[in-house]
C-alpha positions in Angstrom: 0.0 0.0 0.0 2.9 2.3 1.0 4.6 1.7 -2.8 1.0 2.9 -4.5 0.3 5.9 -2.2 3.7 6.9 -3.2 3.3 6.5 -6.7 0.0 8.4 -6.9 2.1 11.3 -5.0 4.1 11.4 -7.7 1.3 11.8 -10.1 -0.7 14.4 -7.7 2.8 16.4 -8.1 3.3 16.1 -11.5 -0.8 17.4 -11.9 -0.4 20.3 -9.0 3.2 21.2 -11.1 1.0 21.3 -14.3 -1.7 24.0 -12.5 0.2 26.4 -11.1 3.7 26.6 -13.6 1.2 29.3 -15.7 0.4 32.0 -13.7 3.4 33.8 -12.8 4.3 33.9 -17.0 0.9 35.5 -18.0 2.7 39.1 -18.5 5.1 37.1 -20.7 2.8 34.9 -22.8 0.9 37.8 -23.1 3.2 40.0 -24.6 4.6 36.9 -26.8 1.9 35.9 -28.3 -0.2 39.3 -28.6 -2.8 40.3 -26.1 -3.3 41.7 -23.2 -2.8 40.6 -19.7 -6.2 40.8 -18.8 -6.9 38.0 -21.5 -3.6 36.1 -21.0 -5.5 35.5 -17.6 -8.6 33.4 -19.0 -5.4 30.6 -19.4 -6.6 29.8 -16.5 -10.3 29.7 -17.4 -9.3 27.4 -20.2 -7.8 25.0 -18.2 -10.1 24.8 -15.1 -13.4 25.3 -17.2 -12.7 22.0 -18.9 -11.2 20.5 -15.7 -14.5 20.8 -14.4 -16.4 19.4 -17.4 -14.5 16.0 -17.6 -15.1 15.4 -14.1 -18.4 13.1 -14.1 -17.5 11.5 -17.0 -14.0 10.6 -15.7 -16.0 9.8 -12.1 -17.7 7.0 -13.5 -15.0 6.0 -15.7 -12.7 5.3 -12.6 -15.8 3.7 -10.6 -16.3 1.4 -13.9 -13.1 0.5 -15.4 -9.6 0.4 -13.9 -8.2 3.6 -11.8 -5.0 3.7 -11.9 -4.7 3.0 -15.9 -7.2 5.2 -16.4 -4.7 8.2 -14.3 -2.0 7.3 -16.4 -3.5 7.7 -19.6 -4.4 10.7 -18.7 -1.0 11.7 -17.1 0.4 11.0 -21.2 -2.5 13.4 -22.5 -1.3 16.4 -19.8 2.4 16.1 -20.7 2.0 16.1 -24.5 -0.5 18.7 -24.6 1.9 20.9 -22.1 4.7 20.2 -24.9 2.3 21.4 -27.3 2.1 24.9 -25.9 5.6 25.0 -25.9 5.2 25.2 -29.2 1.9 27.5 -30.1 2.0 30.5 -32.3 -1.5 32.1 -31.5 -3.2 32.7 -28.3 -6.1 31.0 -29.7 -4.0 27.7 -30.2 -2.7 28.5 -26.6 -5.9 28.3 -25.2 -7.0 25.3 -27.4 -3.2 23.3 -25.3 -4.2 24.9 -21.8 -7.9 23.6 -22.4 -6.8 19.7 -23.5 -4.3 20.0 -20.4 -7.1 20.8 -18.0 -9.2 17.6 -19.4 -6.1 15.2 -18.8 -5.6 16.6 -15.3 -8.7 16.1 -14.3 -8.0 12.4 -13.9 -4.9 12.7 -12.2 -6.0 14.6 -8.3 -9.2 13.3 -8.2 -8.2 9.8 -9.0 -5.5 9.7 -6.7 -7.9 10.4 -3.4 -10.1 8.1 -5.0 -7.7 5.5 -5.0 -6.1 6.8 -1.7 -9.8 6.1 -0.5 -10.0 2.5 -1.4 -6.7 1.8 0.4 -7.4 3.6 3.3 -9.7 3.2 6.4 -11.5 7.0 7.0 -10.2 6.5 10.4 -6.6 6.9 9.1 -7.4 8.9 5.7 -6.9 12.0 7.3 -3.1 12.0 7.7 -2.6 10.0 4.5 -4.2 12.9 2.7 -1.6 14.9 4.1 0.8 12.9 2.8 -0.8 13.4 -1.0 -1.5 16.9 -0.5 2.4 17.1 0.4 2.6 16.0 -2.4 0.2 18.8 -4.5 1.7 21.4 -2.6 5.5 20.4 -3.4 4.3 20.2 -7.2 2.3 24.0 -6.8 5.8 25.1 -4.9 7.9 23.7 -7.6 5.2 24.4 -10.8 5.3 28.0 -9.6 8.3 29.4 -8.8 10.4 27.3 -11.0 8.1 28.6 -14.2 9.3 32.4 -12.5 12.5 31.6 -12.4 12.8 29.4 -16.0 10.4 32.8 -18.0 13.1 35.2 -16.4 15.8 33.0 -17.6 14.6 31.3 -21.0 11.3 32.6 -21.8 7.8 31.4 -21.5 8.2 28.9 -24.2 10.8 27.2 -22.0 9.0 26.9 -19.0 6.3 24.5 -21.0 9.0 22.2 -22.0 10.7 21.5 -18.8 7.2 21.1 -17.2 6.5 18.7 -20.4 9.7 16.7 -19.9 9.0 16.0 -16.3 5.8 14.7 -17.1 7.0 12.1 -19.2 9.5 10.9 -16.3 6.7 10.8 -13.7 5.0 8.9 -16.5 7.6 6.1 -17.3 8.3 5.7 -13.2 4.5 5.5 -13.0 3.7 3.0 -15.8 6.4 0.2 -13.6 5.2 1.3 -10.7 1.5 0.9 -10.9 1.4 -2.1 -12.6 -1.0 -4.5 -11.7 -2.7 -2.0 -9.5 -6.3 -1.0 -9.2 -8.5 -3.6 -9.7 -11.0 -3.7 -12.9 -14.8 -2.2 -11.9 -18.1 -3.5 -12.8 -18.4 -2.2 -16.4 -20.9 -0.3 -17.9 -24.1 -0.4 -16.0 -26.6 2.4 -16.2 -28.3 1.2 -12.9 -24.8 1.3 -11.0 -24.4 5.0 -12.7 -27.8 5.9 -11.3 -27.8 4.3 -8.2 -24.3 5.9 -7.4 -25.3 9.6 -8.7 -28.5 9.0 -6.6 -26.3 8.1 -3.5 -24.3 10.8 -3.9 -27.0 13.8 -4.2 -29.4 12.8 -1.3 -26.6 12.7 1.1 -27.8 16.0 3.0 -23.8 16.7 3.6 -23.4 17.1 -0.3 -24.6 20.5 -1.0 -22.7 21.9 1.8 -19.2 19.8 0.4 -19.9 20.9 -3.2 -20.6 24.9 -2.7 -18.2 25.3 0.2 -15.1 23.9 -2.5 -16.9 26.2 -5.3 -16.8 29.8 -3.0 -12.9 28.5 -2.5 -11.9 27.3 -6.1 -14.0 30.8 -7.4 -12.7 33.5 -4.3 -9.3 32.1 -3.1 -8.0 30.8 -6.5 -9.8 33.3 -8.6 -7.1 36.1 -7.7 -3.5 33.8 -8.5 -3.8 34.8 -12.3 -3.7 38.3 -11.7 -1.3 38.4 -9.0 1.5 38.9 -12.0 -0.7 41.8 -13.2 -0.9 43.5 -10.1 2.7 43.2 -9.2 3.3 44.7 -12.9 1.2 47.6 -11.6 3.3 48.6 -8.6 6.3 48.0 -11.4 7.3 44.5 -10.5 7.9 43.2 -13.5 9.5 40.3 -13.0 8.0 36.7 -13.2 10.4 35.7 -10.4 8.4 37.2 -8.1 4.9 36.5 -8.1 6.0 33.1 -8.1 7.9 33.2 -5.2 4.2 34.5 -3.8 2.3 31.5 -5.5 5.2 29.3 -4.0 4.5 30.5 -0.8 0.9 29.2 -0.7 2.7 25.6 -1.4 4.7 26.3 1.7 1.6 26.4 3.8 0.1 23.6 2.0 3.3 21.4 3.0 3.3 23.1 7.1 -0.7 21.6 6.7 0.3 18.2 5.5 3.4 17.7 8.2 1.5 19.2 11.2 -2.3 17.6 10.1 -2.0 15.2 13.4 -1.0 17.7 15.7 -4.0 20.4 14.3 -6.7 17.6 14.5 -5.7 17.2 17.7 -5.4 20.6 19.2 -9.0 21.8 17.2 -10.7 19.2 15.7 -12.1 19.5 11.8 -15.1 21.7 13.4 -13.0 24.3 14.6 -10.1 23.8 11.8 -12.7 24.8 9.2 -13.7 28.0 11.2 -10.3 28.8 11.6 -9.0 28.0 7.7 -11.7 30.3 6.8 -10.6 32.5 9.1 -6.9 33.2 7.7 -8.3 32.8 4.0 -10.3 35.6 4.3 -7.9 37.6 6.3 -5.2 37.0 3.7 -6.9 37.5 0.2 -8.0 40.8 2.0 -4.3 41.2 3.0 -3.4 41.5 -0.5 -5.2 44.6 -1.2 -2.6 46.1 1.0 -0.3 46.0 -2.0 3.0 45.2 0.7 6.2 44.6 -0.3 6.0 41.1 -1.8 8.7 39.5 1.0 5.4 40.2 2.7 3.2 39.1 0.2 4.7 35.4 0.6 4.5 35.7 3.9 0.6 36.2 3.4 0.6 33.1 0.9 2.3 31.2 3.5 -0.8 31.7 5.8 -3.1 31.5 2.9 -2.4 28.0 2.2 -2.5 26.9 5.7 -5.7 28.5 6.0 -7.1 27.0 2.7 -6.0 23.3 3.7 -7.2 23.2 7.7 -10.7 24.0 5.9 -10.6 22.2 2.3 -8.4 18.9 3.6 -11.4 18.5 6.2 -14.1 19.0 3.5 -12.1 16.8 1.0 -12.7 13.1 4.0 -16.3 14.5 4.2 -16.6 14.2 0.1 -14.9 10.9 -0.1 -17.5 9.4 2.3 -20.8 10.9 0.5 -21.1 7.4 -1.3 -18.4 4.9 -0.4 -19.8 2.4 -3.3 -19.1 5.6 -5.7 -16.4 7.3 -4.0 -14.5 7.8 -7.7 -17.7 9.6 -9.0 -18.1 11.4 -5.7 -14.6 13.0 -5.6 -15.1 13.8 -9.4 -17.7 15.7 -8.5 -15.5 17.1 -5.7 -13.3 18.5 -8.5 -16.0 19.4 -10.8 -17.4 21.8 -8.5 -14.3 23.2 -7.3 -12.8 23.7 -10.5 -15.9 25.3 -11.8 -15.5 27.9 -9.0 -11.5 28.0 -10.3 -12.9 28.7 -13.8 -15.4 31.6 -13.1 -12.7 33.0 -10.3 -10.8 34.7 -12.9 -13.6 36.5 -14.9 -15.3 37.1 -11.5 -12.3 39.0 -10.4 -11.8 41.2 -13.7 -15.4 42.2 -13.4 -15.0 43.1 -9.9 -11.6 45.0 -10.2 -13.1 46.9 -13.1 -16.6 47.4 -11.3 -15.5 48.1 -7.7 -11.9 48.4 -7.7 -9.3 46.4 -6.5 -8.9 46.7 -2.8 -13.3 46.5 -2.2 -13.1 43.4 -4.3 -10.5 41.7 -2.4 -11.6 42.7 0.9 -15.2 41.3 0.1 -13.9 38.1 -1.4 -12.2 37.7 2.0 -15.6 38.2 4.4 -17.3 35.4 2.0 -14.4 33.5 2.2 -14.9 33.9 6.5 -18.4 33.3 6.3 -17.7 30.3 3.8 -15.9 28.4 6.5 -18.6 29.6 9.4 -21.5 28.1 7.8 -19.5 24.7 6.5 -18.3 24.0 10.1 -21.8 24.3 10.9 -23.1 21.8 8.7 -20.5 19.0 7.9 -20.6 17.1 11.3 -19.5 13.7 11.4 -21.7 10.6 13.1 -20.6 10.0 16.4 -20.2 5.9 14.7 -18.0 7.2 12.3 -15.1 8.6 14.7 
């Protein structure tokens, strides 16, 4: 069990590395392929809007057919797609690469926990879902900064194929080391589809999972595209920088995933979801602050932790909402999430253009408090289930 879980962190990293290596080069891609930055930003549109789509359909695949094949092949699809914007001349065609790689890595995360959740007792699934989300957060840390560092250095168009080339050595290492793994589902069977769907949506706990990961994908993730545009504004130009920001998110991801034990035990998830909320709001609203951006990762740091102590908690909830579906349930997981990913972008150029930029941020942070009030409220686990 130990060999898999590590092999599917491999994968989670190479997916997280594939997410986040774009942001800090928007400026850059921008200018190279002519547009705006504004524009340059609905990259990330592209890839979370079809992120989102694919997820039921690759839900029921996994629950159906075989997961960890069905993550590989689309591990092969992200990394040739990634080398494919390497190699784009339009920003039309750009958006076409970004949009294939958000379809491919929508069966890499999602897969992973749900395979994580077949190997793993809920009792224990907690701190193993640190040990993924390790994992994620290394490959945001990595994805972003490196791309920073690589478009200062080389260019945009370099920073696609390095990301490109690493997929296809996770790839290789996972093909030998997931073979023979995941066992083959039940097939095709429109009354298992229904039955699972059915399970899933009249769990009471659903609705609360679903729109609590949307108000995060859409008010938390919304604002990392434009972070290169705003430090462009205070005459930042450098890609370096925003992501060493981004990167700083990953470093409170990782603090989450080393210290998950220790914060279950000192609050419980009831009062870790209060309290994530808590610092994600206070932090997106730091950020209209425009600090110095030492500070500014500082702020990410905290953002991440925040983010994790409420979405890790809401993330066990999900995987339970239909055990006998639990690859369609944590599709749907992702699908709502990334949908709230996809709009965040647009949401936050109508807003910055509408109301400005520090009343935007500062009233995507009190939704983001009141987002984690009202889920603590409502996801509360059986006392049979502890």
């Amino acid at each position: 069990m130990n060999r898999v879980i590590t092999i599917i962190a491999f994968v989670s990293f190479a997916g997280a590395m594939f997410t986040r290596s774009v942001d800090p080069i928007i400026p850059q891609i921008a200018d190279g392929l002519g547009t705006d930055a504004a524009t340059a930003a609905l990259l990330s549109t592209a890839y979370a809007l079809p992120y989102a789509i694919v997820q039921p359909a690759l839900g029921l695949l996994a629950d159906m057919f075989n997961k960890a094949r069905l993550m590989l092949i689309c591990l092969a699809i992200v990394a040739a797609a990634t080398l494919a914007g390497a190699l784009v001349t339009s920003f039309p065609l750009m958006m076409a690469s970004r949009a294939i790689t958000g379809m491919g890595s929508g069966g890499l995360v999602p897969i992973a926990f749900a395979i994580l959740g077949d190997l793993v007792p809920v009792n224990k699934r907690q701190v193993a879902m640190g040990r993924l989300l390790f994992a994620i957060m290394s490959g945001n840390l990595l994805g972003a900064t490196a791309a920073g560092f690589i478009g200062d250095l080389l260019g945009w168009r370099a920073v696609f194929t390095v990301m490109a080339v690493l997929g296809f050595v996770i790839l290789a290492a996972a093909f030998y080391g997931l073979r023979g793994v995941g066992q083959r589902g039940g097939g095709f069977d429109v009354a298992v589809i229904r039955s699972g769907y059915s399970a899933i949506f009249t769990n009471p706990l659903a609705k609360f999972c679903f729109t609590a990961v949307a108000v995060e994908g859409a008010l938390m993730y919304g604002v990392f595209p434009h972070l290169a545009a705003l430090f462009h504004d205070m005459g930042e130009t450098r890609a370096s920088i925003p992501g060493l920001v981004i990167g700083g998110f990953a470093l409170g991801g990782v603090l989450y995933s080393i210290r998950v034990s220790l914060l279950l035990r000192l609050f419980g998830e009831n009062w870790m979801m209060r309290i994530g909320g808590l610092l994600m709001g206070l932090t997106v609203g730091f950020i209209a602050l425009r600090a110095p951006w030492q500070a500014d990762v500082v702020d990410f740091a905290i953002l991440g932790l925040g983010f994790y102590m409420l979405h890790g908690v809401i993330q066990i909830y999900a995987s339970e909402l239909a055990p006998a579906a639990r690859g369609s349930a944590m599709a749907l997981h992702s699908f709502f999430y990334f949908l709230g990913q996809a709009a965040g972008p647009a949401i936050y150029t109508f807003g910055f253009g509408v109301a400005g930029v520090t009343p935007m941020l500062i009233g995507a942070g009190v939704l983001l408090i009141l987002n984690g009030v009202v889920t603590a409220h409502y996801l509360r686990r059986p006392a049979s289930a502890t």
